[in-house]
Backbone as a ProteinNet text record, in pm:
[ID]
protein_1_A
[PRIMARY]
XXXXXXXXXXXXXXXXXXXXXXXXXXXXXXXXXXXXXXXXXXXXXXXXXXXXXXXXXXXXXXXXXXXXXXXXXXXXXXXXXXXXXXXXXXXXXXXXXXXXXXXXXXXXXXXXXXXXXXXXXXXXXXXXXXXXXXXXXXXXX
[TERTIARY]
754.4	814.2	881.1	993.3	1053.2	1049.7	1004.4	1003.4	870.7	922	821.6	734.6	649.6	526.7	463.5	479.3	382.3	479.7	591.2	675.4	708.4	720.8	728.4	556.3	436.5	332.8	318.2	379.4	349.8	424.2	553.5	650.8	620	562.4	490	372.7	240	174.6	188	310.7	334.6	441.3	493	573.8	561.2	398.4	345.1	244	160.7	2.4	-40.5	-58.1	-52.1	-223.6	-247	-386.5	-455.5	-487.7	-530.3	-530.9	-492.5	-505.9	-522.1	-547.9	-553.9	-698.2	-852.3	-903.8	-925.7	-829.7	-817.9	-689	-607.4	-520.6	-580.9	-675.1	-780.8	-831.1	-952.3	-986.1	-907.3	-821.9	-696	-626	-640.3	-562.6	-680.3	-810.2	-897.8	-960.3	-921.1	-919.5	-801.9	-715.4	-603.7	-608	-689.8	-715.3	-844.5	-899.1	-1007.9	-982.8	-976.1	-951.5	-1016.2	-924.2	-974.6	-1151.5	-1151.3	-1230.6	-1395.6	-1379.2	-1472.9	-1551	-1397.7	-1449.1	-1561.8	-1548.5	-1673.6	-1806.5	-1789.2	-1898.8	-2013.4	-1942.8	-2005.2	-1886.9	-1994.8	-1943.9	-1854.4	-1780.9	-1703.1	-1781.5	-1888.5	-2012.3	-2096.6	-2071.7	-2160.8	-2052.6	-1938.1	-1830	-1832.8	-1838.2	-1856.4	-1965	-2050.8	-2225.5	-2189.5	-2149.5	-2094.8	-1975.2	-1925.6	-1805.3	-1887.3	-1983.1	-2013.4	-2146	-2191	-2303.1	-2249.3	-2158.6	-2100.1	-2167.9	-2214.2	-2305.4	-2222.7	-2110.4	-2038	-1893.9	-1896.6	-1828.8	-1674.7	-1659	-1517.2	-1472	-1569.7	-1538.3	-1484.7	-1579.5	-1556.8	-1425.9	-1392.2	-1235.4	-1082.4	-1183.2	-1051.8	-1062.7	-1135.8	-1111	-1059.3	-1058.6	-977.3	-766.5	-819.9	-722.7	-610.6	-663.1	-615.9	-547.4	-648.4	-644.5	-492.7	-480.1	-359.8	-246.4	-264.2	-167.7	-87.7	-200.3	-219.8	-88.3	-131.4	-94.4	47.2	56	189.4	312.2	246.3	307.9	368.6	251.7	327.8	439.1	417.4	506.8	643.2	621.2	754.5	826.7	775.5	837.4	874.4	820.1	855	979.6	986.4	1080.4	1222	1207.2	1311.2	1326.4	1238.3	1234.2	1221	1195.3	1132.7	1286.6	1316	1461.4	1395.8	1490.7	1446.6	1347.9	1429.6	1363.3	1222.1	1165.4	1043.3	927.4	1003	903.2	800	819	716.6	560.1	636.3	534.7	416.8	525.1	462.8	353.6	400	299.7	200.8	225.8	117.8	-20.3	67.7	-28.4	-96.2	-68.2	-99.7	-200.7	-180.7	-289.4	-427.6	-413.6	-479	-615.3	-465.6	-635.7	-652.3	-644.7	-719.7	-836.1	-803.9	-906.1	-1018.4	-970.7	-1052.5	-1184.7	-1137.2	-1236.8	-1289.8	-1206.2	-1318	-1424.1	-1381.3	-1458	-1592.5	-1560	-1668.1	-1770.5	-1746.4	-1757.2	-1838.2	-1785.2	-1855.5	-2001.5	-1979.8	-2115.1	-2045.8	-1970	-1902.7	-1911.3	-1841.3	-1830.2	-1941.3	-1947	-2058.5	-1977.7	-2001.7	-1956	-1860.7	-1938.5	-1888.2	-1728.8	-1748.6	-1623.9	-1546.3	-1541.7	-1471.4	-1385.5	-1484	-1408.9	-1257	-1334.9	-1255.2	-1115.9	-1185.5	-1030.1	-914.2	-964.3	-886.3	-838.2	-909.8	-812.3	-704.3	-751.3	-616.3	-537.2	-522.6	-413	-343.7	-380.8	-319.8	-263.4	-274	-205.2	-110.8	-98.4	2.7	78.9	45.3	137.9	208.5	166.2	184.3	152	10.6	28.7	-79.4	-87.8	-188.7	-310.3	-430.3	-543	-470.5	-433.2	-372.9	-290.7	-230.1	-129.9	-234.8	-332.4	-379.5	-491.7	-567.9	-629	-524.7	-449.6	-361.6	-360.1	-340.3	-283.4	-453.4	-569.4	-658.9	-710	-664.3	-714.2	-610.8	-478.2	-404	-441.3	-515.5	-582.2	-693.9	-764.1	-904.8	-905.2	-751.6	-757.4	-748.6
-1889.9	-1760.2	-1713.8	-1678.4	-1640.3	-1480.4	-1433.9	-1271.1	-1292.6	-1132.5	-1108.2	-1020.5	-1058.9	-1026.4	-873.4	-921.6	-837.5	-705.5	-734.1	-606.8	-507.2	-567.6	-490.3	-413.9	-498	-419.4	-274.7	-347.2	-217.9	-138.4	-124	-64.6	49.7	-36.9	29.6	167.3	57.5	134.3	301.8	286.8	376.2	461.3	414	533.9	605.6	542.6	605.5	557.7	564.5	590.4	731.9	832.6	877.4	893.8	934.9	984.4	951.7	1093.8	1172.3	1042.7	953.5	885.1	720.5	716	612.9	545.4	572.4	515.1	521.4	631.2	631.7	510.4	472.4	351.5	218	201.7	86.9	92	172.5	192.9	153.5	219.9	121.3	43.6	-15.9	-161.5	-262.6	-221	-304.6	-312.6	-209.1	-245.8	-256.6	-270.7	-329.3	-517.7	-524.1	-684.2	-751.5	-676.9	-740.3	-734.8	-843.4	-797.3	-790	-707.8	-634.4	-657.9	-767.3	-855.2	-812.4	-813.1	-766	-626.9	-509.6	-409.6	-370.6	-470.7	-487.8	-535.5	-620.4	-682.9	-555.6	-497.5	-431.5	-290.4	-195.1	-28.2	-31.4	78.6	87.9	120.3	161.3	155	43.3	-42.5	-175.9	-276.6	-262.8	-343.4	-268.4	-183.5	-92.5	-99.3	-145	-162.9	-340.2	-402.9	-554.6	-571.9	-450.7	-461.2	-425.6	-328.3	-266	-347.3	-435.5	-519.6	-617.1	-639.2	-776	-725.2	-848.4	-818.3	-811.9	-868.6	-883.4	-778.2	-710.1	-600.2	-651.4	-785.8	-855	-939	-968.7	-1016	-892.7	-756.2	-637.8	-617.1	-665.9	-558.7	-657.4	-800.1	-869.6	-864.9	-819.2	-806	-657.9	-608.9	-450	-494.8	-551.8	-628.5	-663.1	-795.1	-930.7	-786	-699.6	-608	-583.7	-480	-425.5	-529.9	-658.2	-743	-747.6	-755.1	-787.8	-683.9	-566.1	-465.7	-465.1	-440.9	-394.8	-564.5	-632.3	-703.3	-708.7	-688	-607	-530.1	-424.8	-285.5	-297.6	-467.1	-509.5	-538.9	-646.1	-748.9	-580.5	-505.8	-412.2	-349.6	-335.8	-250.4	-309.5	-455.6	-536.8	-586.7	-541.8	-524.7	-697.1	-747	-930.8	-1009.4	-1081.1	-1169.1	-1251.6	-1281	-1361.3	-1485.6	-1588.6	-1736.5	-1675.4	-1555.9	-1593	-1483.9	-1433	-1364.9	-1467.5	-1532.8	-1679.8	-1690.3	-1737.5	-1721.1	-1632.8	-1514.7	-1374.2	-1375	-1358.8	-1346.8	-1445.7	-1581.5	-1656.6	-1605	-1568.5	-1500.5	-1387.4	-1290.5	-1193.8	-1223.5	-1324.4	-1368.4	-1462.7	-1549.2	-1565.9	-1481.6	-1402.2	-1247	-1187.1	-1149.1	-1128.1	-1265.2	-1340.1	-1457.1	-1453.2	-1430	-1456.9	-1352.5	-1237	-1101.9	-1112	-1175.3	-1144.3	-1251.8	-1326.7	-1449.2	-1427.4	-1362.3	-1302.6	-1201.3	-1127.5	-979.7	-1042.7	-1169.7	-1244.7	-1319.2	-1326.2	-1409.7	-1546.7	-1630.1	-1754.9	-1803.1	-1688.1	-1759	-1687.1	-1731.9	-1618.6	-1623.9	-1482	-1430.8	-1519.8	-1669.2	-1756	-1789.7	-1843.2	-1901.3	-1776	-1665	-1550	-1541.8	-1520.3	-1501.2	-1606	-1773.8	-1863.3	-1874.9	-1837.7	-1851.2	-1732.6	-1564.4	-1497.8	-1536.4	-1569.7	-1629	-1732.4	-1828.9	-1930.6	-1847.7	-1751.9	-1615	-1616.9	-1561.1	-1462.2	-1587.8	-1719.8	-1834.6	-1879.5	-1856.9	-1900.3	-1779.2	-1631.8	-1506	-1567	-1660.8	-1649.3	-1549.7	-1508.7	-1387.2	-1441.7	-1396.2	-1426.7	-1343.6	-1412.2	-1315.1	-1153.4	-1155.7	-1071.8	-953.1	-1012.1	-883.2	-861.3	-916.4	-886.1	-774.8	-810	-730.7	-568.6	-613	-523.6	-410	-444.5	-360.3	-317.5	-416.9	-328.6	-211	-230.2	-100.7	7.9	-26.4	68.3	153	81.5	86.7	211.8	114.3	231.5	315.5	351.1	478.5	601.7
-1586.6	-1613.9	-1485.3	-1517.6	-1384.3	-1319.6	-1436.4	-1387.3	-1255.8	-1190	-1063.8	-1131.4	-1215.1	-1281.7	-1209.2	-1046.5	-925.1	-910	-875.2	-870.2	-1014.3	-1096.1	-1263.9	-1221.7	-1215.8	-1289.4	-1159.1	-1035	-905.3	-959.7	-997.6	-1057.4	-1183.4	-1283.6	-1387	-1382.6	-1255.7	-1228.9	-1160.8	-1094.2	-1009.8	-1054	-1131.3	-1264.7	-1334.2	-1444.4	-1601.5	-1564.6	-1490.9	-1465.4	-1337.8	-1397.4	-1300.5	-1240.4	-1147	-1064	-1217.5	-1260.9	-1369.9	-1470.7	-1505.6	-1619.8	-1608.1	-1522.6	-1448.6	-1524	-1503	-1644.6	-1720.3	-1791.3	-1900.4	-1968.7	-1824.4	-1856.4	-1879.7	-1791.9	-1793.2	-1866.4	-1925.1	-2062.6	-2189.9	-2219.5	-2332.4	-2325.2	-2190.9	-2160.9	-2193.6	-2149.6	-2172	-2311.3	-2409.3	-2568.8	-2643	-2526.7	-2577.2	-2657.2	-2547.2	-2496	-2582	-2654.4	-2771.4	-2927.3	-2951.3	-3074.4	-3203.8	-3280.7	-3363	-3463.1	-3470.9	-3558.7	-3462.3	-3333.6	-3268.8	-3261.1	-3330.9	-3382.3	-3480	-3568.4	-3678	-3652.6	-3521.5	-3489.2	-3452.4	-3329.1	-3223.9	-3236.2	-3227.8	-3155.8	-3052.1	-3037.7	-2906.3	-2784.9	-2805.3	-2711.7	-2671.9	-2764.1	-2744.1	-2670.2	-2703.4	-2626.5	-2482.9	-2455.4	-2327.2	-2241.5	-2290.2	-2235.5	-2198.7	-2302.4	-2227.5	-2105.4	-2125.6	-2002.8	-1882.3	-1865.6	-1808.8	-1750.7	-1835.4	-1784.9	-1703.5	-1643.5	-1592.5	-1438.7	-1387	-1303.8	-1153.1	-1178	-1036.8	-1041.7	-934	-949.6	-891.8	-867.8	-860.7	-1023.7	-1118.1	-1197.3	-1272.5	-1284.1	-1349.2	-1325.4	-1176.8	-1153.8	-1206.4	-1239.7	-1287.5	-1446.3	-1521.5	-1642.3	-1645.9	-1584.9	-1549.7	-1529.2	-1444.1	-1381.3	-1495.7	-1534.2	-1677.2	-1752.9	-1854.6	-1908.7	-1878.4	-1755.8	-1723.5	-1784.9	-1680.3	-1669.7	-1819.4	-1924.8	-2071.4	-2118.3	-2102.6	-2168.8	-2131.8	-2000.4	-1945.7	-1941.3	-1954.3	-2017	-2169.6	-2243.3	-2396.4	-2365.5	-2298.8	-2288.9	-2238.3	-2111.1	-2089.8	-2186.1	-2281.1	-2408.9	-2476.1	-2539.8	-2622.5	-2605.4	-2447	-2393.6	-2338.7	-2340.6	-2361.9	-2200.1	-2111.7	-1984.7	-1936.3	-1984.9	-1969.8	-2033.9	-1995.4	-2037.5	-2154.4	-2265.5	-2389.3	-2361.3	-2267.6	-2249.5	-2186	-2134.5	-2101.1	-2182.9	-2265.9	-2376.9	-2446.2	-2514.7	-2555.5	-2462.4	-2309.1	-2226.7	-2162.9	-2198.3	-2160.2	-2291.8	-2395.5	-2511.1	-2504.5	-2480	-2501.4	-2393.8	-2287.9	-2136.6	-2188.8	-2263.7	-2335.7	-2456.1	-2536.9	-2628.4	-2567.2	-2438.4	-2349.7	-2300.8	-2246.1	-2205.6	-2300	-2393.5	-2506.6	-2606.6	-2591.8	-2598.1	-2510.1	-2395.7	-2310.9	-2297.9	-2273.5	-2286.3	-2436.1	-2534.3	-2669.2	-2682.7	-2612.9	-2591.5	-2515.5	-2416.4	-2342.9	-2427.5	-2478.6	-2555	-2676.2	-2739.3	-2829.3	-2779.7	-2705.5	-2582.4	-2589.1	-2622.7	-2600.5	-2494.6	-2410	-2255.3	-2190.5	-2041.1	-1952.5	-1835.1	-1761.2	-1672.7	-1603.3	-1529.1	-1468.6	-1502.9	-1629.3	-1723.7	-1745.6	-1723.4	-1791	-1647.9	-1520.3	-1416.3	-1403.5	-1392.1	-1392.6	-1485.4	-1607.2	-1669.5	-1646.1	-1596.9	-1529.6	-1413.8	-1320.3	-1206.5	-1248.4	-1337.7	-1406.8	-1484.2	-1500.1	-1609.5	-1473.6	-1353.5	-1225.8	-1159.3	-1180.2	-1139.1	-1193.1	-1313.4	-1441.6	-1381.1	-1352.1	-1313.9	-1214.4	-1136.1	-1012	-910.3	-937.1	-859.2	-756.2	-615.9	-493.2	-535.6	-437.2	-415.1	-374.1	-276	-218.4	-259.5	-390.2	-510.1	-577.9	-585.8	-726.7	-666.7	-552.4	-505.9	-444.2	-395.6	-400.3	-523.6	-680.5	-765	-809.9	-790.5	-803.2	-733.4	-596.7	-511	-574.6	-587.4	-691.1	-796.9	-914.2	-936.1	-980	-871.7	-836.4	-703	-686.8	-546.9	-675.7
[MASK]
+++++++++++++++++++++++++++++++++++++++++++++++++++++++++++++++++++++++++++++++++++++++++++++++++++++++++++++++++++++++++++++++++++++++++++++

């Protein structure tokens, strides 16, 4: 994918997220990213008590993270903001992290495997330790 993934989401973040809504952005980015079928399983409280149980507070911040990536990636494709040839990719990256967190959320995967396959999402982004930690302190300032 050729888009700069890192500059759109700094871009995004810092446009239409403001202070004030900030987790409440994370919050619906991160049920953006489960899907629906999981609703029936489990409460929006019981999916929240599994997010919230993740024992490592770097794995927590990359399913925060993915989440974003997830969403505002939608919002690019929607908004026409992403060039045709790499919409495909973007979506498949987008159905990805949503696999991945429901996967988790399902008990499928465990923590370990959840982390791992987000860091392989932020590699496919192309994005560094370094941006990504970056847009989380973004983030959570």
């Amino acid at each position: 994918m050729d888009v700069i993934i890192y500059k759109l989401v700094q871009n995004y973040i810092e446009e239409k997220v403001t202070d004030d809504l900030k987790d409440e952005f994370i919050n619906a980015a991160l049920h953006f990213n489960i899907n629906n079928d999981v609703y029936k399983m489990f409460s929006p409280i019981e999916i929240e008590y599994k997010i919230n149980k993740i024992s490592s507070g770097e794995i927590k911040d990359y399913v925060e993270l993915c989440s974003v990536y997830g969403y505002i990636l939608f919002r690019l494709i929607k908004d026409n903001t992403i060039k045709e040839e790499d919409r495909i990719e973007a979506l498949q990256i987008i159905l990805e992290i949503n696999n991945i967190i429901t996967n988790y959320i399902r008990g499928i995967i465990k923590e370990e495997e959840l982390f791992e396959r987000l860091m392989n999402i932020t590699t496919k982004l192309n994005l560094t330790k370094e941006k990504n930690l970056h847009i989380i302190e973004k983030l959570n300032s």
